[in-house]
C-alpha positions, 0 to 999 in steps of 0.5 A: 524466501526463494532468489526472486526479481522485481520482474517475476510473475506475482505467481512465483511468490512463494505462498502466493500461487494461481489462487491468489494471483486471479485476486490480485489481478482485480488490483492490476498487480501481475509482477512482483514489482507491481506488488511493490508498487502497490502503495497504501491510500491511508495509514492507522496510527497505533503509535500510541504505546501505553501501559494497560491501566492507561488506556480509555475508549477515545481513540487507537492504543497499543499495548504488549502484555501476555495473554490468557484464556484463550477460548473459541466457541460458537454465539447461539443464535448467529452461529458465529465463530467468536475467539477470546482472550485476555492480555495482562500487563504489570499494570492491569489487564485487557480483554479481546475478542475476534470475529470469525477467525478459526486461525487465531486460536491456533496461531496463539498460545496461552503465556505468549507475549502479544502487542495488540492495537486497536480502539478499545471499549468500555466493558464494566471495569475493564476495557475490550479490545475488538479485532485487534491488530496483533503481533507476536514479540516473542514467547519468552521475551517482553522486549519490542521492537516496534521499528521492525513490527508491521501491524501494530505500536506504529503508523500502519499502512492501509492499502486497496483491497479485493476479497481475501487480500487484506491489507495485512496480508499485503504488509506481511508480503511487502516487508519480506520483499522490501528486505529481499530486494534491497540489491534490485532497487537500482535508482534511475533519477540522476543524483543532481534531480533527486538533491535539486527537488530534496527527493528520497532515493528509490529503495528509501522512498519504498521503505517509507512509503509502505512502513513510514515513521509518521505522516511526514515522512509518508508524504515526502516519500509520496512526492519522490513517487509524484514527481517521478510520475510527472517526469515520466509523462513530460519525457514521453511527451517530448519524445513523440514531439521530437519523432513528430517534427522529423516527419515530413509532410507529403507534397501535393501537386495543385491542380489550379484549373480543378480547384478554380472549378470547384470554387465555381460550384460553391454558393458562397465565396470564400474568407481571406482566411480559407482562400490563404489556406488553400 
């Protein structure tokens, strides 16, 4: 990734450009640190890692294994783009399909080592996994680590969309300038206020917002965000009630005769209240 600032137009995001700018826009993100800022509303939990012959239809498992029989073709009657493919461990094996997404097929390769996520279903014997979430570990190697992953064997950030910015996309992007801008992410809450509200430091509070360990963690890093939004609001507040009581009010010359010649006209005699006023 090209030298960027967290005050860069989101257009110079390498792979972004005017085409995915307009569409970021829709999302109020126009800088990369508003892409940053760009925080999940809710998170998948594909923690649970499991061995193939473990796996059953009640709820979001992960497993790694290779994959097999990759083959794309097009359904008869919808003409709609189906990629399958199976995925094999040492304790059984697993099928998966993907609706309309040309790229998979190319993106993967027969002996390729995936970790997948998702709910799977009952199919015969077997179970099925449906567009799954996926993640390359290596060709050669089985080894994961999940701690690095972004898209599966974790809790998975799940973030506001608009047409052809998906959440994984926004994860993709979102790690590599989580590492880039590591250097930038100068915190400016004083130390006593980050240790008195046991707040996270600006660059770990990011970091776990975006890519958390587990809910815990989500929420404190949301409180550092929170509090700070807060604290913002209070010190503009205050600062336009400083401007406000330096201003003076202009004097205005009474006219005692004009006045009394007014209250002459009314049809009704003044309160105590709108005579101590005047």
């Amino acid at each position: 990734m090209k030298e960027i600032n967290l005050a860069d137009d989101i257009e110079n995001l390498f792979g972004v450009g005017k085409y995915y700018k307009d569409r970021l826009k829709k999302l109020d993100i126009s800088t990369i640190k508003d892409f940053l800022w760009h925080f999940p509303f809710r998170y998948e939990d594909f923690s649970n890692i499991r061995q193939i012959a473990e796996i059953n239809s009640d709820q979001p498992f992960t497993v790694v294994g290779k994959i097999s029989n990759i083959k794309s073709y097009r359904t008869y009657h919808k003409r709609m783009l189906l990629t399958n493919a199976k995925i094999e461990d040492d304790s059984g094996s697993a099928e998966l399909v993907w609706f309309n997404q040309p790229f998979i097929s190319k993106q993967l390769k027969n002996g390729m080592t995936l970790s997948i996520s998702g709910k799977p279903k009952v199919k015969g014997k077997s179970f099925i996994f449906q567009a799954p979430s996926f993640e390359i570990v290596s060709q050669a190697d089985e080894e994961a680590d999940f701690s690095e992953f972004k898209h599966t064997g974790r809790l998975i950030p799940v973030y506001p969309e608009t047409s052809k910015v998906t959440s994984k996309m926004i994860r993709t992007y979102t790690k590599k300038l989580l590492e880039a801008l590591s250097s930038q992410l100068h915190e400016y809450l004083p130390e006593e206020t980050l240790a008195r509200n046991n707040l996270f430091v600006l660059e770990d509070a990011l970091n776990k917002i975006h890519f958390p360990s587990d809910l815990k963690e989500a929420a404190e890093a949301k409180k550092r965000f929170i509090f700070e939004e807060m604290l913002l609001v209070q010190l503009h507040l205050m600062r336009i009630k400083d401007k406000m009581s330096k201003n003076k009010a202009p004097k205005i010359k009474s006219d005692i005769a004009l006045i009394k010649d007014f209250l002459d006209t009314l049809p009704f005699i003044l309160t105590k209240a709108q005579k101590k006023a005047i």
